[in-house]
N, C-alpha and C positions, 0 to 999 in steps of 0.2 A: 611720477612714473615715466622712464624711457622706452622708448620702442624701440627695439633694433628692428629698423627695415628690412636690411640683407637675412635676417635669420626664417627659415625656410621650415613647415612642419616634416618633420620625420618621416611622418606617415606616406608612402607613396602614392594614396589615393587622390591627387591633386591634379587642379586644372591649371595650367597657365599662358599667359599672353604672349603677345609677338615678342615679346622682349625679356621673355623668361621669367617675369616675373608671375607670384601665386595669387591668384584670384577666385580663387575653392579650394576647399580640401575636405577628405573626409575622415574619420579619426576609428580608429581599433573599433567602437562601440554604433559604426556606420550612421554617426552624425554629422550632417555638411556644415561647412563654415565658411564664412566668408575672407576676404584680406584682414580684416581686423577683429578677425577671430568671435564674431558673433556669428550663433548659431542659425542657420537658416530652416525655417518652416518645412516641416515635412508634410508634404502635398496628402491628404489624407483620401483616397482609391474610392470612387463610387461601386456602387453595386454594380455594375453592366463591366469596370474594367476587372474590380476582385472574379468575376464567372470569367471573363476572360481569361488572364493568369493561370486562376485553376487549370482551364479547358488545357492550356497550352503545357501544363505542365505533366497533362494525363498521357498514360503509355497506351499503347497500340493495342489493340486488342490481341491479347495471345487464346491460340484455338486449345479446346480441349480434344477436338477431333479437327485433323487438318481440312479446311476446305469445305465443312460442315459445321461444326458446333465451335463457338467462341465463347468464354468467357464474358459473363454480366451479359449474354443475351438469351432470348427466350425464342421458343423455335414448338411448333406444333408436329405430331407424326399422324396422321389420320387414314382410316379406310371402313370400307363397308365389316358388317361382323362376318366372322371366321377369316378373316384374310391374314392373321398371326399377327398384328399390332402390338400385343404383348411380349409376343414371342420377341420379334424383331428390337421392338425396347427393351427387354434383358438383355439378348446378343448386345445393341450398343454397351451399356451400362459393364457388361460383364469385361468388355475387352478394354473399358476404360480402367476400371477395377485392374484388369489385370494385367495391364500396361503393356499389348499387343496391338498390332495395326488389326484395324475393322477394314474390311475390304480392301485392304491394300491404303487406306488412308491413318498416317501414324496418329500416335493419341502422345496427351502431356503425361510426364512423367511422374508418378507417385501420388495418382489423384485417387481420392474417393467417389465413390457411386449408389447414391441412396433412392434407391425405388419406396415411392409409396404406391403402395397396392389399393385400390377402392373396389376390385370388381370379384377378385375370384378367392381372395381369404387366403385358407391354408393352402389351400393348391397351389400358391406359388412358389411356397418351398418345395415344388416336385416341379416346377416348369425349373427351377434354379439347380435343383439335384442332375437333372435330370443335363441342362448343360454341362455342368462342371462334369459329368461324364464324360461326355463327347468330348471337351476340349481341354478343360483343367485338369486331367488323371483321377477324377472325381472326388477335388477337393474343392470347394468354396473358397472363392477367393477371400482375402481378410479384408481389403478395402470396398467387399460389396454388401451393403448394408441393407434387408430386405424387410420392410414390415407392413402391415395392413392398417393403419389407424384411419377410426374413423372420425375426421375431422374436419372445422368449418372454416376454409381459408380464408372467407371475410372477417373472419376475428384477428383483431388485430394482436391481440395476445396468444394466439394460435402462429401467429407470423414471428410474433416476438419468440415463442420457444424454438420454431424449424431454425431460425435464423441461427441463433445463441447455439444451441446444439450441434448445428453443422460446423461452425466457426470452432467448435472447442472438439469435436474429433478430427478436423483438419489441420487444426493449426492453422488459421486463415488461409489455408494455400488451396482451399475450394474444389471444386469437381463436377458431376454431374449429378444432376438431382430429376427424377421422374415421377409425375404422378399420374396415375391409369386409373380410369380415363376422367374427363371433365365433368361427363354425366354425374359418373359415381360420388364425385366431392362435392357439387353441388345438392346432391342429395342430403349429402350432411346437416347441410345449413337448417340452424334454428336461430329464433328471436334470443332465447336464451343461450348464454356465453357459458363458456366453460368455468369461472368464477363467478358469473350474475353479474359482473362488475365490467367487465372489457368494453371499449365501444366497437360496435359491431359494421365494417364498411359501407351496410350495404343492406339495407330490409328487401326478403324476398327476391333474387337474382334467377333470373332467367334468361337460358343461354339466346335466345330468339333478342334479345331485350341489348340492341345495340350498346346504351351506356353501361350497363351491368357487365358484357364481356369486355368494356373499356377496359372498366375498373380490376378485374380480373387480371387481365394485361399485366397493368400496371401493377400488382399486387405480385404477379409473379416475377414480373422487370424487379420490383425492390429484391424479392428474395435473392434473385438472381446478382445482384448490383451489390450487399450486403455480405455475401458468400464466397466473391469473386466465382462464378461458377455457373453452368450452363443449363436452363432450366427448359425442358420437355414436358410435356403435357398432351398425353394420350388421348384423342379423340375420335369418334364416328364421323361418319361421309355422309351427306346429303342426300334427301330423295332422289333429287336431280345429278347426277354426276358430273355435269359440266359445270354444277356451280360450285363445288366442292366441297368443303365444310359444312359440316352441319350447324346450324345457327345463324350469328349476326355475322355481317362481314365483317366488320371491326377485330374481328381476330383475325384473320387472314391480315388485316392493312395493318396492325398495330403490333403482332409479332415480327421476329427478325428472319426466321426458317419455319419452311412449311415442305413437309416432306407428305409424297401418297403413297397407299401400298393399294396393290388391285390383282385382284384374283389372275392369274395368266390363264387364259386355252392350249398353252403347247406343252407338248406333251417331253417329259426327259429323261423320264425311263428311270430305272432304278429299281428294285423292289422296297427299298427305305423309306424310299421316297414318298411323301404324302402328299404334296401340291407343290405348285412355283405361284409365285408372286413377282411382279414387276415393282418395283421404287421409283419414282421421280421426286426428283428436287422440284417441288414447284417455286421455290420460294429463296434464295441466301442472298440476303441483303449486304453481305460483306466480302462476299467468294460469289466468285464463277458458279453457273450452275452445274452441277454435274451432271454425266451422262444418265437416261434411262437406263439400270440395271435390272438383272431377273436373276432369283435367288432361290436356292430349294430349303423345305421345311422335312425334317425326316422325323422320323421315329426314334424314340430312345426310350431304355429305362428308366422309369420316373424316381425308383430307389424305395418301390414299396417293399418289403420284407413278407414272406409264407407267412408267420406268424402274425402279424396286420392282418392277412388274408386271412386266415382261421379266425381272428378273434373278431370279425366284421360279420365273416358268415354266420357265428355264433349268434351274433346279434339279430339275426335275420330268424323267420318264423319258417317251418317243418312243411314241406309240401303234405299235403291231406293224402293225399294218392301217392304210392310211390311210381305209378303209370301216368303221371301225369303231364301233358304237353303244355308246354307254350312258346312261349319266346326263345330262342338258341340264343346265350351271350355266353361269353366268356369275361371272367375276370379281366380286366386291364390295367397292365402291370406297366404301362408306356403313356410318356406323353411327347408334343412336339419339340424339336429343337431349331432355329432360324438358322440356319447355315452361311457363312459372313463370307462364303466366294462363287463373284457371282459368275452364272453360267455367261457362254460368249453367243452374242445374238449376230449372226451370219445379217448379209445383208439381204437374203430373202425370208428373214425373221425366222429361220430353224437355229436351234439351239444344239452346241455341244458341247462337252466336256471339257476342251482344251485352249490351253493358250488363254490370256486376259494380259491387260497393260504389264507388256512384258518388263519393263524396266520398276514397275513395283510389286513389290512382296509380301502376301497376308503372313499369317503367326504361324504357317505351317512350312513357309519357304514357297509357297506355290503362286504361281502367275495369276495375273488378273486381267480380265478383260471386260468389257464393258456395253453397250446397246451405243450409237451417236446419237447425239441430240438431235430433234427436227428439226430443218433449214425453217429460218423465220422469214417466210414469203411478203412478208408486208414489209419486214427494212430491207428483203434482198434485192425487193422491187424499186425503191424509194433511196436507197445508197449507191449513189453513181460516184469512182472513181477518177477524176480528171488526170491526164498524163501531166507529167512535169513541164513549165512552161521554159523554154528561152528565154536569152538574155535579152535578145531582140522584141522578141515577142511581148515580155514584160516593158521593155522602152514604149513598144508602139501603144499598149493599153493606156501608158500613162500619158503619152502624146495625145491619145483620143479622148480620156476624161477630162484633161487641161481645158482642148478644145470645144466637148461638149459644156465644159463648164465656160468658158466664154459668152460661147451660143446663150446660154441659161442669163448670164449678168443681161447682156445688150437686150433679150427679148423683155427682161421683167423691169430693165428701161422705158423700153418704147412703152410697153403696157400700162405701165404707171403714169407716162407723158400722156398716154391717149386718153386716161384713163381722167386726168385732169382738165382737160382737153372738151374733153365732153360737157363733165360737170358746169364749165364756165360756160356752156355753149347753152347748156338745158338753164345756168341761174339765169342770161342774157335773153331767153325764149318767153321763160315765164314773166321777168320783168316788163315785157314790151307789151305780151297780154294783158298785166294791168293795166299800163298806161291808155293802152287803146278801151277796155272797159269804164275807164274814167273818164275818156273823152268820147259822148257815143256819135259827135258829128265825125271825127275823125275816122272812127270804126265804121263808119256809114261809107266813109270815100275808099277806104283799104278794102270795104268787101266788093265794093263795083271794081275795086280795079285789081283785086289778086283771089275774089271771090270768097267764097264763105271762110271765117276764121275758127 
């Protein structure tokens, strides 16, 4: 067999020395070799560099709502009852679906929005009707998907179908996903699986029960991670209002957004108008916090029909009397709707109608504006600004540490020398006290003459 030395691999993928000649190469099929064309071992990747790689290869989180909800994260909405929790979770949901800015904050394009309902059943086809009034020309949108199922999200086969179904009316390209509220689906929870066969996360979950709303978390982190898409989870507010959430803290530290809604006292006028509510971000672990907003809840038609109305009354029993009194009600033919622009909070906290973050635009072309956030007095206290230093000035520091480091060498000299200094002084002290112990005539003459030893 000949070797031509001069002959050079083809392949560009080549290393070579000072002198041009090939010393590697790598061939079409990204196999190394060496000068003499034997193949060199491929380094086979431990576990810690393969999660590496991965990590490095993942893209950036894209938001489903800018500056609020991101994609594969999980984010809580909570407040005390009647404060419109619901209401405010369709409004998001709805403008995802319908691919308008929520507040002046844009959403991703062409996404789905699946509410699962745990608390109020049919009726929320009349909270959903009842928007697409007000904002859609009172058509439902197509990509907002609304149902009531009652089911035990510890089952892992209950995971496996949200999962599988989301994915296949998406097209993997995911969305937002809500379910209202936590109470309600934990209620679900039984020993028994919806097969008898699934294994079950999780015996007996309670929301007080630190590891249990771990595992929750995380349960809805997969969904979330598996879906590409942004998972929400309706919850009540605390006895205590400072401590916020109701339950374990674990939810609060192990979700990615935690948003609060709290009844307002100011007053906005309106005859539509049913309350205001305040929002704060308490919580985005990815975004800026956003400012405290304040939002109106109105009244709308819920899209019952006369005939519902007669065929309801129908079902009702014949007053005995026809003089007879009680209670004044009227039919209600209305329920609330969360209104997604929020009022502008003066800086003597009165509210008005006008103006919001001029330079952004909710779905009706209208301004937006916003409450500022509270000055954070602990790092305003605590964050001191230093002016820029001189050239000079930077000379003289470093003249001064040079010198104090000098000081520092000569002192832990001397310190050391004394230091030694001593020690021979105290081994020479103790030695001569022997001696004199062994000799007690001599010890006899050293105390008369330099006194007790």
């Amino acid at each position: 067999m000949v070797i031509d030395w001069d002959t050079k691999p083809s392949n560009t993928e080549a290393t070579l020395d000072e002198n041009g000649d090939v010393i590697e190469w790598t061939d079409e099929n990204c196999i190394r070799y060496d000068a003499f064309g034997n193949a060199i071992p491929t380094k086979i990747l431990c576990a810690i560099e393969q999660e590496e790689i991965k990590l490095q290869s993942e893209k950036r989180l894209r938001p489903i709502i800018e500056h609020l909800f991101n994609r594969k994260q999980v984010g809580f909405l909570y407040g005390e009852s009647n404060t419109g929790k619901s209401f405010a979770a369709l409004s998001l949901l709805n403008r995802v679906a319908q691919g308008r800015p929520w507040s002046g904050l844009r959403v991703a394009k062409e996404c789905h929005a699946f509410y699962f309902d745990g608390e109020t059943g049919v009726e929320v086809k009349d909270r959903n009707t009842a928007w697409s009034k007000k904002f859609n020309g009172g058509i439902k949108n197509k990509r907002m998907h609304i149902l009531s199922p009652q089911i035990n999200l510890f089952d892992v086969g209950v995971q496996n179908i949200i999962i599988s179904d989301i994915n296949s009316i998406t097209n993997n390209k995911g969305g937002i996903i809500c379910f209202d509220t936590l109470s309600s689906f934990l209620a679900y929870y039984s020993k028994q699986c919806i097969d008898g066969k699934t294994t079950l996360d999780m015996d007996n979950p309670d929301e007080n029960d630190a590891i249990a709303m771990r595992k929750l978390v995380s349960i809805l982190k997969r969904i979330a991670v598996e879906t590409n898409s942004f998972v929400l989870m309706v919850h009540h507010g605390g006895k205590d209002a400072a401590k916020g959430m109701k339950g374990a803290i674990t939810l609060k530290n192990d979700c990615d957004t935690v948003i609060k809604l709290a009844a307002s006292d100011r007053q906005t006028g309106g005859n539509n108008i049913a309350f205001s509510v305040s929002l704060t971000v308490e919580k985005n672990r990815s975004a800026a916090k956003l400012p405290v907003m304040e939002f109106n809840l109105c009244s709308e038609d819920n899209g019952i029909t006369q005939q519902e109305l007669h065929e309801i009354d129908n079902e009702l029993c014949d007053y005995p009397d026809e003089g007879e009194t009680g209670y004044e009600a009227k039919n209600s033919t209305k329920t609330l709707v969360f209104i997604d622009k929020p009022n502008k909070i003066n800086n003597d906290e009165k509210t008005n109608k006008e103006g919001a973050f001029p330079d952004r635009k909710q779905a009706g072309d209208e301004s937006l504006e916003a409450k500022p956030s509270q000055i954070n007095k602990y790092a305003q206290a605590h964050t001191h600004h230093h002016p820029p230093t001189t050239q000079q000035q930077q000379q003289e520091t470093i003249e001064t540490n040079r010198s104090n480091g000098e000081t520092r060498v000569v002192a832990s000299g001397f310190t050391g020398e004394a230091r030694v200094k001593n020690n021979d002084s105290y081994i020479m002290h103790m030695n001569t006290l022997k001696k004199l112990k062994d000799a007690p005539l001599q010890k006899e003459l050293y105390e008369k003459i330099y006194g007790e030893i």
